[in-house]
matplotlib code that plots the C-alpha trace (Angstrom):
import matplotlib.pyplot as plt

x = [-98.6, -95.9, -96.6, -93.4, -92.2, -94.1, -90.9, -89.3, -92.5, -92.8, -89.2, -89.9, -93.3, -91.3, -88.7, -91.4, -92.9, -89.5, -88.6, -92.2, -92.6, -95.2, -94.8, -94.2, -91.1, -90.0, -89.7, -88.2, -85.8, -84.8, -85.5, -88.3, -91.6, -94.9, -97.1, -93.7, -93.9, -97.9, -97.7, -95.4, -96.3, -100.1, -101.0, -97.4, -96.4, -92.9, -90.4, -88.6, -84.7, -83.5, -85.6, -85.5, -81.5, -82.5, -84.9, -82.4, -79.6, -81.9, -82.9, -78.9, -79.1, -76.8, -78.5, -78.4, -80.3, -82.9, -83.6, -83.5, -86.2, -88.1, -89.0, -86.7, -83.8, -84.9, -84.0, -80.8, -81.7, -79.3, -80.2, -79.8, -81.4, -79.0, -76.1, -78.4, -79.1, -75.5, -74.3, -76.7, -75.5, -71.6, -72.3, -73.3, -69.9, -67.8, -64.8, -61.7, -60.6, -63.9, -63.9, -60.7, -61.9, -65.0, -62.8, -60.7, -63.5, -65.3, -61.9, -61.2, -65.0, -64.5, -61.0, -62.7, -65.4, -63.1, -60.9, -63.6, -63.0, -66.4, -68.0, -68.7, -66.4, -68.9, -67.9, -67.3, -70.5, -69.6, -71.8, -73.4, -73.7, -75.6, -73.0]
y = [30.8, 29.2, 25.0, 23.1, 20.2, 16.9, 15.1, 16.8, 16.5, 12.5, 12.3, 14.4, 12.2, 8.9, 9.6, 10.8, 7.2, 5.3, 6.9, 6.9, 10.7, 12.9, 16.6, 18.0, 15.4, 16.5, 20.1, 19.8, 17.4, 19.8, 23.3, 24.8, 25.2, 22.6, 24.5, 25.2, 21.8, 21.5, 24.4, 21.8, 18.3, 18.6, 21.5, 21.7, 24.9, 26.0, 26.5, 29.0, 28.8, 28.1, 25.5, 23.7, 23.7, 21.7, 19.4, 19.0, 17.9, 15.6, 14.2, 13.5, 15.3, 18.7, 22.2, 22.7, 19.5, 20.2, 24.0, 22.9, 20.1, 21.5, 24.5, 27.4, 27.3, 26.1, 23.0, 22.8, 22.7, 19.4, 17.7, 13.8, 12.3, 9.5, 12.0, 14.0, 10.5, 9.8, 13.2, 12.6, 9.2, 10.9, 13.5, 11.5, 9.5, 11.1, 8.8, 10.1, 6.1, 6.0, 9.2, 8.2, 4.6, 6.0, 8.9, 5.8, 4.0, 7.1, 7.8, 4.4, 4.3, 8.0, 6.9, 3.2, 5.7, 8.1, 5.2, 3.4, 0.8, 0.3, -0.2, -4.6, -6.0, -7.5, -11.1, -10.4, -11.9, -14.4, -15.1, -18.9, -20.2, -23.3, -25.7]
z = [41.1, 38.9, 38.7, 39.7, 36.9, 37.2, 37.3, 40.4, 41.9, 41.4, 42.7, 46.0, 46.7, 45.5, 48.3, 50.9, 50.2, 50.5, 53.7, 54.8, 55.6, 56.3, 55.0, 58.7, 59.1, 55.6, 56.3, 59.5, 58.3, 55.3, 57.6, 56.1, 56.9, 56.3, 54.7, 52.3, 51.8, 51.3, 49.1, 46.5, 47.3, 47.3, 45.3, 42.7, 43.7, 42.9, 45.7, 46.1, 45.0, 48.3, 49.4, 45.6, 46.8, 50.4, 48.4, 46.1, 48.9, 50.1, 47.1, 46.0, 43.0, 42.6, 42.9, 39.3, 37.9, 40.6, 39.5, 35.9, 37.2, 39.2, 36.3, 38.1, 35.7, 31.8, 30.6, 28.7, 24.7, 24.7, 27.6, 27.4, 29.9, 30.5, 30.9, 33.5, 35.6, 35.4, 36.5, 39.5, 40.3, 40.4, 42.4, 45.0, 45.0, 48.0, 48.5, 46.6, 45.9, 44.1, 42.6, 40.6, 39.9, 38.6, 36.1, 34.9, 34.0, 32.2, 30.3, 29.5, 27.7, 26.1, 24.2, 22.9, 22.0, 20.0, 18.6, 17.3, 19.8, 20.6, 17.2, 16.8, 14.5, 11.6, 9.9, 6.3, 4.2, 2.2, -0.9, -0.8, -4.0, -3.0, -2.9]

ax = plt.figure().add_subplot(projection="3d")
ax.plot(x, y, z, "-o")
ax.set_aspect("equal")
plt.show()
């Protein structure tokens, strides 16, 4: 049997620890079945698609970064993983207000970034002669 990614595998088992639950309270609280969920948290097993998109609700992270993480779907060639955390961390923002504070803020950064806005202003050197 195919080996699920060690990172989506740490993330399940670091939320099971934060919310302090057992592998039976996990699968009923995601609808699947325990030994679905011994099968990947003790011995790595990949789930299936459908279940890595449950795990993936409850972890907060969209369907696609946790196929990609889990080892179902290939990593992208260019993934950053910055921009992967971030798209994570947006997805989970459901308020519209927020949504729309959150784009100004991201367009405000990208045109400093493509007018050069961003790069530090450097003091001139001046030469010392000693004096």
């Amino acid at each position: 049997m195919k080996q699920i990614r060690a990172e989506f595998l740490q993330m399940i088992k670091a939320r099971m620890k934060e919310e302090n639950l057992g592998i039976r309270e996990l699968a009923r609280r995601i609808g699947v079945s325990h030994p679905t969920i011994t099968d990947i948290v003790t011995y790595g097993n990949m789930p299936s698609f459908d279940t890595c998109n449950k795990l993936s609700k409850w972890l907060n992270i969209s369907e696609e970064a946790g196929l990609r993480k889990s080892g179902l779907l290939p990593l992208k060639p260019e993934t950053d993983e910055w921009v992967e955390e971030m798209n994570d961390k947006i997805v989970q923002i459901k308020d519209p207000t927020r949504r729309e504070m959150a784009k100004k803020v991201l367009d405000t950064l990208v045109e400093d970034e493509q007018s050069g806005k961003n790069q530090r202003q450097e003091k001139p050197k001046t030469k010392s002669t000693g004096k």
